[in-house]
DOBAKE-656136 format. One record per residue: chain; x, y, z of N, C-alpha, C, O, CB in turn; residue number from 1; residue in three letters. Coordinates in steps of 0.2 Angstrom, whole numbers, plus 5000, padded with zeros to 4 digits. Glycine has a CB too. Layout:
N
+--------+------+------+------+------+------+------+------+------+------+------+------+------+------+------+------+--------+------+
! martor !   nX !   nY !   nZ !  caX !  caY !  caZ !   cX !   cY !   cZ !   oX !   oY !   oZ !  cbX !  cbY !  cbZ ! marlum ! zati !
+--------+------+------+------+------+------+------+------+------+------+------+------+------+------+------+------+--------+------+
!      A !    X !    Y !    Z !    X !    Y !    Z !    X !    Y !    Z !    X !    Y !    Z !    X !    Y !    Z !    NUM !  ALA !
...
+--------+------+------+------+------+------+------+------+------+------+------+------+------+------+------+------+--------+------+
% end
This chain:
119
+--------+------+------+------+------+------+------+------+------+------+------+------+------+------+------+------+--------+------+
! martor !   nX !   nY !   nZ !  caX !  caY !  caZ !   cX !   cY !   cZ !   oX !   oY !   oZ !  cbX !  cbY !  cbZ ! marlum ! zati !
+--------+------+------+------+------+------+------+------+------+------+------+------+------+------+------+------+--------+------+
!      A ! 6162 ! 5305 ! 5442 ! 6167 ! 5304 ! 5437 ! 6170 ! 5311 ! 5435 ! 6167 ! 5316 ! 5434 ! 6165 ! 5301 ! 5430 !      1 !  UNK !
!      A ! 6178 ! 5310 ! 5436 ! 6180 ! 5316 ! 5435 ! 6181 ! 5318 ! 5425 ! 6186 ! 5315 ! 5422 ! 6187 ! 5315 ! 5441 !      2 !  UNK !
!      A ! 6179 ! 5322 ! 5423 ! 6184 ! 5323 ! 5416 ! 6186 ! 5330 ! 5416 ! 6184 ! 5336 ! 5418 ! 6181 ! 5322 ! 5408 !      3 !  UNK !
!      A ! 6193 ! 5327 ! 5412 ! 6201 ! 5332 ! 5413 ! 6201 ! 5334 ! 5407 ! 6201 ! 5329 ! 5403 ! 6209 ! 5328 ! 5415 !      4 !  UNK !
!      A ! 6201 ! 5341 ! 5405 ! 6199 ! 5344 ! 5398 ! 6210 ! 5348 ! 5399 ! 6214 ! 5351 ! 5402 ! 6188 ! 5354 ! 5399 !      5 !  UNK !
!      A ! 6209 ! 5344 ! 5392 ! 6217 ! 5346 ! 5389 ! 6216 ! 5353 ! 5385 ! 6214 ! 5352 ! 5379 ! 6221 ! 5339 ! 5383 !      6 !  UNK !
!      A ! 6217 ! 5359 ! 5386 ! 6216 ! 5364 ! 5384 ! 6218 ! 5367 ! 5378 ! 6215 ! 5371 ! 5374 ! 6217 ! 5365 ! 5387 !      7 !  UNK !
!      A ! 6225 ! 5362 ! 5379 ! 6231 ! 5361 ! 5371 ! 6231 ! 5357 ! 5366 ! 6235 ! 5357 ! 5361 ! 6237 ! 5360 ! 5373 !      8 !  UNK !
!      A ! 6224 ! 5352 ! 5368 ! 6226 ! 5346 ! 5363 ! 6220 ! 5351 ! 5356 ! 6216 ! 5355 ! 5355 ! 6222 ! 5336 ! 5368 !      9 !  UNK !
!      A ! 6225 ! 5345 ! 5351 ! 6222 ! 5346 ! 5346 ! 6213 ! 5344 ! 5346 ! 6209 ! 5346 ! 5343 ! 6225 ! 5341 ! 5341 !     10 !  UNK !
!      A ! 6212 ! 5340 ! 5350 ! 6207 ! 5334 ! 5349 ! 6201 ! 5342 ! 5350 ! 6203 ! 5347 ! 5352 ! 6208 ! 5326 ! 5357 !     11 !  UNK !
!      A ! 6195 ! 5342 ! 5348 ! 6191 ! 5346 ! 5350 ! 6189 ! 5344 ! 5356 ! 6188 ! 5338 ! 5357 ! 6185 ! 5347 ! 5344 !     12 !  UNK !
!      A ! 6187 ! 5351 ! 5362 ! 6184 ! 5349 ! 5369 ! 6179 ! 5344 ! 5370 ! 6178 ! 5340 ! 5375 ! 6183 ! 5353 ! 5371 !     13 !  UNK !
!      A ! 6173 ! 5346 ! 5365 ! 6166 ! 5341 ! 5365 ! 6169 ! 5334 ! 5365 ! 6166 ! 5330 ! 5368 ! 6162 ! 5343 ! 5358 !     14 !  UNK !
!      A ! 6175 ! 5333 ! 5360 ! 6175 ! 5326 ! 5359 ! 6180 ! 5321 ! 5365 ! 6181 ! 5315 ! 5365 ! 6177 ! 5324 ! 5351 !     15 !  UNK !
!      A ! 6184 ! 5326 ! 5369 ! 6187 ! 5326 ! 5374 ! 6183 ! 5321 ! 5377 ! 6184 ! 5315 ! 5378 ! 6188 ! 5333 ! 5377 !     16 !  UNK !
!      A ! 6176 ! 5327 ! 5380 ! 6172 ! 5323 ! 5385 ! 6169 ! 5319 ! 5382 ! 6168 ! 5314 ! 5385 ! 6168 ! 5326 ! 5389 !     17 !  UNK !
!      A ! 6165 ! 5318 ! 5375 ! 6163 ! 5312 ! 5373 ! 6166 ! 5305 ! 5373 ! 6163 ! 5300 ! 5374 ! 6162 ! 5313 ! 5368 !     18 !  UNK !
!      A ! 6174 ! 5306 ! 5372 ! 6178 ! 5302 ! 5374 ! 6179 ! 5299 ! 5382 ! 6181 ! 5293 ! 5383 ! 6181 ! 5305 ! 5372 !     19 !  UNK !
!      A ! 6179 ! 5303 ! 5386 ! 6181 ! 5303 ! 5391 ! 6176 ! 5299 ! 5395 ! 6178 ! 5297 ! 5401 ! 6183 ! 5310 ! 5393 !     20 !  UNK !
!      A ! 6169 ! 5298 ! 5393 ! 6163 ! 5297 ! 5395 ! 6161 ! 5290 ! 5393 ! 6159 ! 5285 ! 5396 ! 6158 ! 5303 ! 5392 !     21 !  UNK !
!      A ! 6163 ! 5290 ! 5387 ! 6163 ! 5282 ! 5385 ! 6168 ! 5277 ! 5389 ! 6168 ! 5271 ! 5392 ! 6164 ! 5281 ! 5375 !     22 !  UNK !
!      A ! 6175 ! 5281 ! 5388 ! 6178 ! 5276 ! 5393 ! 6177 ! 5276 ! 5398 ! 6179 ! 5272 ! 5401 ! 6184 ! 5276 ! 5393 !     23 !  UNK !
!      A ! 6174 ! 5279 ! 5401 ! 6171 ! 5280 ! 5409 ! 6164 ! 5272 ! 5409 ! 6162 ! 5270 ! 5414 ! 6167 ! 5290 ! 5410 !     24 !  UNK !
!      A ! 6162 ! 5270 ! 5403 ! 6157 ! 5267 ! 5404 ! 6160 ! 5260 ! 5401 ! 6158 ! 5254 ! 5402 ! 6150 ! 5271 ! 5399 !     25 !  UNK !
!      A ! 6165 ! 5260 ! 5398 ! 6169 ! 5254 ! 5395 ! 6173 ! 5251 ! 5403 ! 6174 ! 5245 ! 5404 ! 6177 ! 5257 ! 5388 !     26 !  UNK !
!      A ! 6174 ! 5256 ! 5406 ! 6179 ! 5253 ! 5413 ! 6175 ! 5252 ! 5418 ! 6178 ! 5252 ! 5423 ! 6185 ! 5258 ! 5415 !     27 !  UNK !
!      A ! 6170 ! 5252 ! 5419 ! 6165 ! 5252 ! 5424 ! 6163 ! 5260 ! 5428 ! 6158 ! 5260 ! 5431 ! 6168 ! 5246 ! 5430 !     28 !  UNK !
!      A ! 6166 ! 5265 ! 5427 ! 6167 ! 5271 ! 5432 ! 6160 ! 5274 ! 5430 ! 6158 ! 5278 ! 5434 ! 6173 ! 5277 ! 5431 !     29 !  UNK !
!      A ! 6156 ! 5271 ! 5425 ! 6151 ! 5273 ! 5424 ! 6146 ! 5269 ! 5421 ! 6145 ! 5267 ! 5415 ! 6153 ! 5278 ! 5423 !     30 !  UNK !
!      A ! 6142 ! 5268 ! 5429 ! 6138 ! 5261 ! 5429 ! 6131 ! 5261 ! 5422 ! 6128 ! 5266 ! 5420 ! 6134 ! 5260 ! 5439 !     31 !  UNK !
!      A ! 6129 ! 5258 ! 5420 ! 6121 ! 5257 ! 5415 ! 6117 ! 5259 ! 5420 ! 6118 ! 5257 ! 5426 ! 6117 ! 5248 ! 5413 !     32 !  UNK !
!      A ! 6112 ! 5264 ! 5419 ! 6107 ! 5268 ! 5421 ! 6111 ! 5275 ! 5423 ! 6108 ! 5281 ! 5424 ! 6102 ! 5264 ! 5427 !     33 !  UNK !
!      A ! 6117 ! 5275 ! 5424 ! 6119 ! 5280 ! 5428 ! 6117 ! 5288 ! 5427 ! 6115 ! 5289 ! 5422 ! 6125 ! 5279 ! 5427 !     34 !  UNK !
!      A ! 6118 ! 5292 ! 5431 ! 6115 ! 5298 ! 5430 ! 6121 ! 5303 ! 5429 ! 6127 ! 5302 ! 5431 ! 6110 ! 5300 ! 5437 !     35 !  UNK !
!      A ! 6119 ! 5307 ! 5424 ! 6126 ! 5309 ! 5421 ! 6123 ! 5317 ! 5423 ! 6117 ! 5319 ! 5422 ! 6129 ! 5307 ! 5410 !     36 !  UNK !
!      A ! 6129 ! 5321 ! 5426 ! 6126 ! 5327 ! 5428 ! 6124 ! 5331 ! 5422 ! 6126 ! 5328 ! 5417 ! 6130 ! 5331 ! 5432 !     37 !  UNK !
!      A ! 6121 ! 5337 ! 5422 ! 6117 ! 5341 ! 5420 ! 6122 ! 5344 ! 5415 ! 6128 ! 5345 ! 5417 ! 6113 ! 5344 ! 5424 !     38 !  UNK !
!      A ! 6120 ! 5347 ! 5409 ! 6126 ! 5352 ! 5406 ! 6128 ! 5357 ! 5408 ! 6133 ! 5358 ! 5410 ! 6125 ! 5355 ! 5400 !     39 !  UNK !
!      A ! 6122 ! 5361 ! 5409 ! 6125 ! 5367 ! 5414 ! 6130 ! 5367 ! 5420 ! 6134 ! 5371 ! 5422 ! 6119 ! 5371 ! 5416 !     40 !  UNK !
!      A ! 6129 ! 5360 ! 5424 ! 6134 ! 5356 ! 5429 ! 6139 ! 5355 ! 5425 ! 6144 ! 5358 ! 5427 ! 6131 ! 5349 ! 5431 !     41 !  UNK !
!      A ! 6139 ! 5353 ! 5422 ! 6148 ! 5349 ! 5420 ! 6152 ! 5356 ! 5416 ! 6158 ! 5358 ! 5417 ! 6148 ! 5339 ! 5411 !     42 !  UNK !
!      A ! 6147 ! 5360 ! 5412 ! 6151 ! 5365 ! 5410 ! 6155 ! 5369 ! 5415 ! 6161 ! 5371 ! 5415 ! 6147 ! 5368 ! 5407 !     43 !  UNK !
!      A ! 6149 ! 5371 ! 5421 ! 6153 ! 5375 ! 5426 ! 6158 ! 5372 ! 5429 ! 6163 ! 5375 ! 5430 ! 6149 ! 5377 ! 5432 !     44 !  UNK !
!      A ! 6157 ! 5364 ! 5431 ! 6163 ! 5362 ! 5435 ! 6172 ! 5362 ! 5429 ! 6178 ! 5364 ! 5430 ! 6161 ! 5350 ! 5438 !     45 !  UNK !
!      A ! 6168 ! 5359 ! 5424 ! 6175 ! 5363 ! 5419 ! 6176 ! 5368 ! 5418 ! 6182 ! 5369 ! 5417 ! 6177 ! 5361 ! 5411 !     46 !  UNK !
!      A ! 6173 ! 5372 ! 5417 ! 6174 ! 5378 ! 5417 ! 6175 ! 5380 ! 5408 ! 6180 ! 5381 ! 5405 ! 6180 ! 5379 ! 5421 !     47 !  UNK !
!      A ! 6169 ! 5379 ! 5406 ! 6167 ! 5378 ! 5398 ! 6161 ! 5380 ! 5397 ! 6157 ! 5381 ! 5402 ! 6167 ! 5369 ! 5396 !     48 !  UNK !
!      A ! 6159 ! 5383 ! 5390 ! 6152 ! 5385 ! 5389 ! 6148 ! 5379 ! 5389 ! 6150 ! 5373 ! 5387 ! 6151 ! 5390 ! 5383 !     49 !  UNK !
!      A ! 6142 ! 5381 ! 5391 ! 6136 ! 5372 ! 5391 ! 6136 ! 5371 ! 5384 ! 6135 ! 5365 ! 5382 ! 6126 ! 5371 ! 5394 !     50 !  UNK !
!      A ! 6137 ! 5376 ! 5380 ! 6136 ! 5373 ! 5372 ! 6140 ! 5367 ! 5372 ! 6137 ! 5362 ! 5373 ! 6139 ! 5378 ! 5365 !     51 !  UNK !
!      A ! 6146 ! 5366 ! 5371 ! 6150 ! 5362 ! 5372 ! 6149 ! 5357 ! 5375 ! 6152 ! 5352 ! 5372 ! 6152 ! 5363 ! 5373 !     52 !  UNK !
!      A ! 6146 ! 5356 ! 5380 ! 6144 ! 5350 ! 5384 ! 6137 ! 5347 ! 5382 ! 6136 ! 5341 ! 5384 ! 6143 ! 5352 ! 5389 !     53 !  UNK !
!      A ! 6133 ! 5352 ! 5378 ! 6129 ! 5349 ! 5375 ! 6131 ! 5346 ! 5370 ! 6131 ! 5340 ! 5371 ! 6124 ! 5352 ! 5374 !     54 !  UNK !
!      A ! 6134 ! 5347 ! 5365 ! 6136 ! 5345 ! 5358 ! 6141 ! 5337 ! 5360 ! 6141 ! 5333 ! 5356 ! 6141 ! 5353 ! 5353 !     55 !  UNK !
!      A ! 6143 ! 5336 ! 5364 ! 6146 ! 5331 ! 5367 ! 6140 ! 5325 ! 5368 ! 6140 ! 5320 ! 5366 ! 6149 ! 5334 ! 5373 !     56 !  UNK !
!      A ! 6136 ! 5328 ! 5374 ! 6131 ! 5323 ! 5375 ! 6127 ! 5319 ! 5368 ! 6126 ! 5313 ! 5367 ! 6125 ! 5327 ! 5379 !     57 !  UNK !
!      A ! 6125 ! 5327 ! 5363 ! 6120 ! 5325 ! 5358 ! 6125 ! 5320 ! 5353 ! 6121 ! 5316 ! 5350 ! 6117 ! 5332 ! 5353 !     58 !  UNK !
!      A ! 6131 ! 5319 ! 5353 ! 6137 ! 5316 ! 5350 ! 6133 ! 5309 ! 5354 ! 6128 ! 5306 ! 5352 ! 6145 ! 5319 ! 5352 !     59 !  UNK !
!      A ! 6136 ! 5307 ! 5359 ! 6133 ! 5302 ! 5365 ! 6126 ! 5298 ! 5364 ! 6125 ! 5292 ! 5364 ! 6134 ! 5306 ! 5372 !     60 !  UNK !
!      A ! 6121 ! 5304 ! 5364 ! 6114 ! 5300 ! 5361 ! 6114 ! 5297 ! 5354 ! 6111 ! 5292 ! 5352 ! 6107 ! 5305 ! 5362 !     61 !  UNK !
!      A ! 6118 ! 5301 ! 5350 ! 6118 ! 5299 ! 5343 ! 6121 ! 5293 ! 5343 ! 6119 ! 5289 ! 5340 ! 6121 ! 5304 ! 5339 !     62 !  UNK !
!      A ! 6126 ! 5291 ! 5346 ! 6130 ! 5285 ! 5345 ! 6126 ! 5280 ! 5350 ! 6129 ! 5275 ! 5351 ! 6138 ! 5287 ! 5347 !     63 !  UNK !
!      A ! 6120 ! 5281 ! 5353 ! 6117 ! 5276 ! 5359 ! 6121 ! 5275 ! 5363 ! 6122 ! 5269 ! 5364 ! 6114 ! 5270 ! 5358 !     64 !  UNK !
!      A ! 6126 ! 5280 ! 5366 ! 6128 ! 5279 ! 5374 ! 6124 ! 5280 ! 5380 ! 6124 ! 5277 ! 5385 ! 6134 ! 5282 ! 5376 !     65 !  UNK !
!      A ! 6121 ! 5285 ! 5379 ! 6117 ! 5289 ! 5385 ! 6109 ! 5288 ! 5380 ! 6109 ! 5286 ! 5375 ! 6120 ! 5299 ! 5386 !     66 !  UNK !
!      A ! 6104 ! 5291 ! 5385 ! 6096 ! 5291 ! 5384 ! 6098 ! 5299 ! 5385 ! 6104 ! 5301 ! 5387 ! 6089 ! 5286 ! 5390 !     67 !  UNK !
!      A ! 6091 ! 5302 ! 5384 ! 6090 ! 5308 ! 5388 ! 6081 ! 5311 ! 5389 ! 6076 ! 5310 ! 5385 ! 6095 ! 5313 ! 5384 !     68 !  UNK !
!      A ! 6081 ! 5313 ! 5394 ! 6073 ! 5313 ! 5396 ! 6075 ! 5321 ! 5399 ! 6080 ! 5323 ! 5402 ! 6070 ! 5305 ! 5404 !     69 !  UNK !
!      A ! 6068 ! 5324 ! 5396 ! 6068 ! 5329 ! 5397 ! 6067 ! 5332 ! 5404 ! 6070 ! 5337 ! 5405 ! 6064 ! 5330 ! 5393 !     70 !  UNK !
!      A ! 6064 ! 5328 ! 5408 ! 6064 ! 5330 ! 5417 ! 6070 ! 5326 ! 5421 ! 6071 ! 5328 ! 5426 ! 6056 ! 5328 ! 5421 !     71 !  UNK !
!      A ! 6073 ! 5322 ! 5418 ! 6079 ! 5317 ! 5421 ! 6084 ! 5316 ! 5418 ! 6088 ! 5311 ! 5419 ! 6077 ! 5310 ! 5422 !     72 !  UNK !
!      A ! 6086 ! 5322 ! 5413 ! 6094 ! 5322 ! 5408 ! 6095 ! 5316 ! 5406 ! 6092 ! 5311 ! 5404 ! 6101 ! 5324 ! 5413 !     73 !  UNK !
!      A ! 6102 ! 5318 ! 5408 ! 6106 ! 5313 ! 5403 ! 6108 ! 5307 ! 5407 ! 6113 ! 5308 ! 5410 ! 6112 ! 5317 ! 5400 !     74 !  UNK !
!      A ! 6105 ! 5301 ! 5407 ! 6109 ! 5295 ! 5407 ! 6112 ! 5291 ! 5406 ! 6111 ! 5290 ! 5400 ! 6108 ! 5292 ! 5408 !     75 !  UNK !
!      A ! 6119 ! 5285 ! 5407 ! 6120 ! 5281 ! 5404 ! 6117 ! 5275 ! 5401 ! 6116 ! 5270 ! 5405 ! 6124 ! 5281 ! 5407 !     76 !  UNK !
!      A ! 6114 ! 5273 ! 5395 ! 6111 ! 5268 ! 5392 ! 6109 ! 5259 ! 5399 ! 6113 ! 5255 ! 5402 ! 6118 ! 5267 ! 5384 !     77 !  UNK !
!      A ! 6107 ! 5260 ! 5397 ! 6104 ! 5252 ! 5400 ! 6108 ! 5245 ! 5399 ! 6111 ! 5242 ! 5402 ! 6096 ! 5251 ! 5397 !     78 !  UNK !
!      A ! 6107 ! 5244 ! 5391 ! 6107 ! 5241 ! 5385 ! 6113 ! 5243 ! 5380 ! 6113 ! 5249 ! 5380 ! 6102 ! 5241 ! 5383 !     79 !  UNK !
!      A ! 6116 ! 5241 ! 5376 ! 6118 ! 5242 ! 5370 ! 6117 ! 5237 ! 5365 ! 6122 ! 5235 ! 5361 ! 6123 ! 5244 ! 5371 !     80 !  UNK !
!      A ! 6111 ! 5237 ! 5365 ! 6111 ! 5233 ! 5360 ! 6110 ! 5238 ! 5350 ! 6110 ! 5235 ! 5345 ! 6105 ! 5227 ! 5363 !     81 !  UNK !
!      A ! 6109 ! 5243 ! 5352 ! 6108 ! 5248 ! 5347 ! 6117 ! 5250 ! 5344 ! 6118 ! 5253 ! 5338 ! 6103 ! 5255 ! 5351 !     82 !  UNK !
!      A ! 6123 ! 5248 ! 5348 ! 6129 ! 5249 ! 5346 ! 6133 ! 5243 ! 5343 ! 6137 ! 5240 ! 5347 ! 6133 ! 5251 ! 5350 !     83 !  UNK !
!      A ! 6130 ! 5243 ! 5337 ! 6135 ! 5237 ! 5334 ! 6144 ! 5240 ! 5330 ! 6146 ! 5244 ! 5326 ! 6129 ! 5235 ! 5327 !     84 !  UNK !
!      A ! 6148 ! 5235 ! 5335 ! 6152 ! 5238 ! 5330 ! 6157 ! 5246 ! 5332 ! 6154 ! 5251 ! 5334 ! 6145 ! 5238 ! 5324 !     85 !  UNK !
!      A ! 6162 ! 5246 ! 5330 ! 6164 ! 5253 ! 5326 ! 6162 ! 5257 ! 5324 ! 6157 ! 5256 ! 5321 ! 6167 ! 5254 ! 5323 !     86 !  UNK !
!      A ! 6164 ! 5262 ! 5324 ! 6162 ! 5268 ! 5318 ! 6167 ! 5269 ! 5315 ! 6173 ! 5267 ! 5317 ! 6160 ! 5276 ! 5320 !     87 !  UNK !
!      A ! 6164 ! 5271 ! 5307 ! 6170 ! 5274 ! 5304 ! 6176 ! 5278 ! 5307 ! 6182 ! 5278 ! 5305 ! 6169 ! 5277 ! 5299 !     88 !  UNK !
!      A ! 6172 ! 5282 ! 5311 ! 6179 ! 5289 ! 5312 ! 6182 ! 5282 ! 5317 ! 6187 ! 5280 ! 5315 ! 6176 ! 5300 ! 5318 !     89 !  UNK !
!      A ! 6180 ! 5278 ! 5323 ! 6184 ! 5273 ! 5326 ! 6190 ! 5270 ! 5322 ! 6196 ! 5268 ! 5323 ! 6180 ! 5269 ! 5330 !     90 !  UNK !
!      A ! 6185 ! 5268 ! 5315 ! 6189 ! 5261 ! 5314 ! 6196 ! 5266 ! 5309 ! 6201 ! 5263 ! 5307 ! 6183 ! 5254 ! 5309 !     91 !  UNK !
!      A ! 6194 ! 5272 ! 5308 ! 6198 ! 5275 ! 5305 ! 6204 ! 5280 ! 5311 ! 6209 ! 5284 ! 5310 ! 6192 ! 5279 ! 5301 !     92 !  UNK !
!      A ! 6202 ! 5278 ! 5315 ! 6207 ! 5282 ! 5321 ! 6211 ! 5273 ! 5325 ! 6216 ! 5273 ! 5328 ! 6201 ! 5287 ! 5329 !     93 !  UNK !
!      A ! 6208 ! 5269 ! 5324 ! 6212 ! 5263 ! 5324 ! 6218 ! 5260 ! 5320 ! 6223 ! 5258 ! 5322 ! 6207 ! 5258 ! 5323 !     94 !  UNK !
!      A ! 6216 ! 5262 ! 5313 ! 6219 ! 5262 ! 5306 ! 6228 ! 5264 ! 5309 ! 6233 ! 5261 ! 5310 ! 6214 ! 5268 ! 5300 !     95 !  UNK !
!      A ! 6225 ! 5272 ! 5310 ! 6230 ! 5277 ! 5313 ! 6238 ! 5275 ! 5316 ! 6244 ! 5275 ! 5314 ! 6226 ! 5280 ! 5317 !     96 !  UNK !
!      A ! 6233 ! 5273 ! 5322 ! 6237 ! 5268 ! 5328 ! 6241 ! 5264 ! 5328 ! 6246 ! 5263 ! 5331 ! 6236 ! 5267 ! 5331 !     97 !  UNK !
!      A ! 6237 ! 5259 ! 5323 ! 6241 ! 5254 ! 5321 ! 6245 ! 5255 ! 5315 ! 6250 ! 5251 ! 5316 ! 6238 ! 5248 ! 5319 !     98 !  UNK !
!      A ! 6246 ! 5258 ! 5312 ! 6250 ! 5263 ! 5307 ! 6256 ! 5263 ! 5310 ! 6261 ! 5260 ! 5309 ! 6247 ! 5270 ! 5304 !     99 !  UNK !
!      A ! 6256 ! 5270 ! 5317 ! 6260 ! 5272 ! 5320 ! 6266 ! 5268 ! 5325 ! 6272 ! 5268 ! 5327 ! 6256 ! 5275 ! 5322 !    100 !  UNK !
!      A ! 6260 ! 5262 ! 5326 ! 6264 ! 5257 ! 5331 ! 6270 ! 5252 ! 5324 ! 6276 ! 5251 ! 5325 ! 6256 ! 5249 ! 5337 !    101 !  UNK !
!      A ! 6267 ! 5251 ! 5318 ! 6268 ! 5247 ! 5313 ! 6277 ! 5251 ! 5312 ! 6282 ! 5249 ! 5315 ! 6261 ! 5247 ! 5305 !    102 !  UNK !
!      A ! 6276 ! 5255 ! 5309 ! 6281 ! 5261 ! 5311 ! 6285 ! 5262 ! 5314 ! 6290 ! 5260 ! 5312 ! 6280 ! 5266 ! 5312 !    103 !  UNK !
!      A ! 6285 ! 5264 ! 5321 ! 6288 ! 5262 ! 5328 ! 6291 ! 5254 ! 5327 ! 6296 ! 5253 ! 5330 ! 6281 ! 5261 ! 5334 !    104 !  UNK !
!      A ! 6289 ! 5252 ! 5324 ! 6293 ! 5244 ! 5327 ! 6290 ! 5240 ! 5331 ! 6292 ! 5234 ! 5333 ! 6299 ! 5245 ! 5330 !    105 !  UNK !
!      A ! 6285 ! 5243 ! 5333 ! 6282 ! 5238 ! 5338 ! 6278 ! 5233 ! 5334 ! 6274 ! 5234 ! 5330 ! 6277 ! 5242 ! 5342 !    106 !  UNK !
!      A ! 6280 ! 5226 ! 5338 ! 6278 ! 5219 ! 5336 ! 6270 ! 5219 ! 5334 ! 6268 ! 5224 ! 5333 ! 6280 ! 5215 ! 5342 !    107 !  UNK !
!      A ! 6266 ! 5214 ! 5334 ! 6259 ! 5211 ! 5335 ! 6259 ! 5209 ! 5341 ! 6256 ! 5210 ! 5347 ! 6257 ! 5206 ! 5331 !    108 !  UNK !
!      A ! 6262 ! 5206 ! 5339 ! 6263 ! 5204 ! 5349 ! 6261 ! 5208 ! 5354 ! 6256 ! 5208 ! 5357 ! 6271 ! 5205 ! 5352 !    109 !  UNK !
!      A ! 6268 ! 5213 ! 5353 ! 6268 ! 5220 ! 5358 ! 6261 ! 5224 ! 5358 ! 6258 ! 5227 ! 5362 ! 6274 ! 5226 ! 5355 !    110 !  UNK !
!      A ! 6260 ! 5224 ! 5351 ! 6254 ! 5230 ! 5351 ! 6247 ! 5226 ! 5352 ! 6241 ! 5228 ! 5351 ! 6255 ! 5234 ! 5342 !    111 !  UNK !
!      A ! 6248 ! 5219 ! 5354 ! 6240 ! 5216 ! 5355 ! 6240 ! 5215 ! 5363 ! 6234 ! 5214 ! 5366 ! 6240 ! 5208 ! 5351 !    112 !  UNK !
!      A ! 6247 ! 5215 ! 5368 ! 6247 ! 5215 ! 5372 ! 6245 ! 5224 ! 5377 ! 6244 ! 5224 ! 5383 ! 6254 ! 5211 ! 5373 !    113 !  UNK !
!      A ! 6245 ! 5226 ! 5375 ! 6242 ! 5234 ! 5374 ! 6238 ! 5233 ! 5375 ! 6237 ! 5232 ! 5380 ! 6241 ! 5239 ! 5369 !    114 !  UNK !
!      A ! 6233 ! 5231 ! 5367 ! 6225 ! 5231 ! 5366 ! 6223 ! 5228 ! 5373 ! 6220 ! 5232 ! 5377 ! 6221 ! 5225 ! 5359 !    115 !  UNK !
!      A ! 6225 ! 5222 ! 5375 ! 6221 ! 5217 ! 5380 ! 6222 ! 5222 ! 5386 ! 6217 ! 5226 ! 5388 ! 6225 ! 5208 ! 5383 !    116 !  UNK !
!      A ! 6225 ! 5222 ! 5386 ! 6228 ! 5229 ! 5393 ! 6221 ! 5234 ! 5394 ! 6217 ! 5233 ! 5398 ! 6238 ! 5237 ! 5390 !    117 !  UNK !
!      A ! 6222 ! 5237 ! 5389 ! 6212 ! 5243 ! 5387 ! 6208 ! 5237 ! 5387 ! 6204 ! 5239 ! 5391 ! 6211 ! 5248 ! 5377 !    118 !  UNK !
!      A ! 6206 ! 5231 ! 5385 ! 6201 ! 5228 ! 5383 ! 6196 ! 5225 ! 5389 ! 6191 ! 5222 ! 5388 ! 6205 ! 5223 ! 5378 !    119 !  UNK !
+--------+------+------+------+------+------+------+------+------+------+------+------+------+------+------+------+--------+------+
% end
């Protein structure tokens, strides 16, 4: 899996890839059990300090996307049955969008035919 770090974006880099990593697991690109390279790996290939790449991961175990085992890193979760649900910051970055699209002019319609599109 490739991830593409926006240098300019507001968004903070850690959550870049924390982001980038869940949709990678929502779309198939990244299968259950999967082996997720090493921090000091993903930092060098982005070209990022591993802090950051850690603080991403620990984001990821915290939310039960990934396991992690001290001689076998970081994997992608098996199961989810430990993720119920949204988080606030999601359901509060959902809020957002629909705000924006409401604004825009964009229908229910329109803006559910989107969702399915991601879904």
């Amino acid at each position: 899996m490739v991830i593409a770090i926006d240098v300019a974006s507001q968004v903070p880099i850690y959550r870049q890839i924390r982001d980038q990593i869940v949709l990678g697991i929502a779309d198939g690109r990244l299968a259950a059990g999967e082996q997720l390279p090493t921090v000091r790996g993903l930092a060098e290939e982005i070209g990022i300090n591993s802090m950051t790449v850690n603080k991403a991961y620990q984001l990821l175990k915290q939310e039960g996307y990934i396991v992690t085992e001290r001689r076998n890193g970081a994997k992608v979760r098996e199961s989810y049955s430990g993720v119920k649900g949204l988080s606030m910051e999601a359901e509060r970055e959902l809020a957002r969008i629909i705000s924006e699209a409401k604004v825009a002019g964009i229908t229910e319609e329109a803006f559910f035919e989107v969702c399915r599109k991601y879904f």
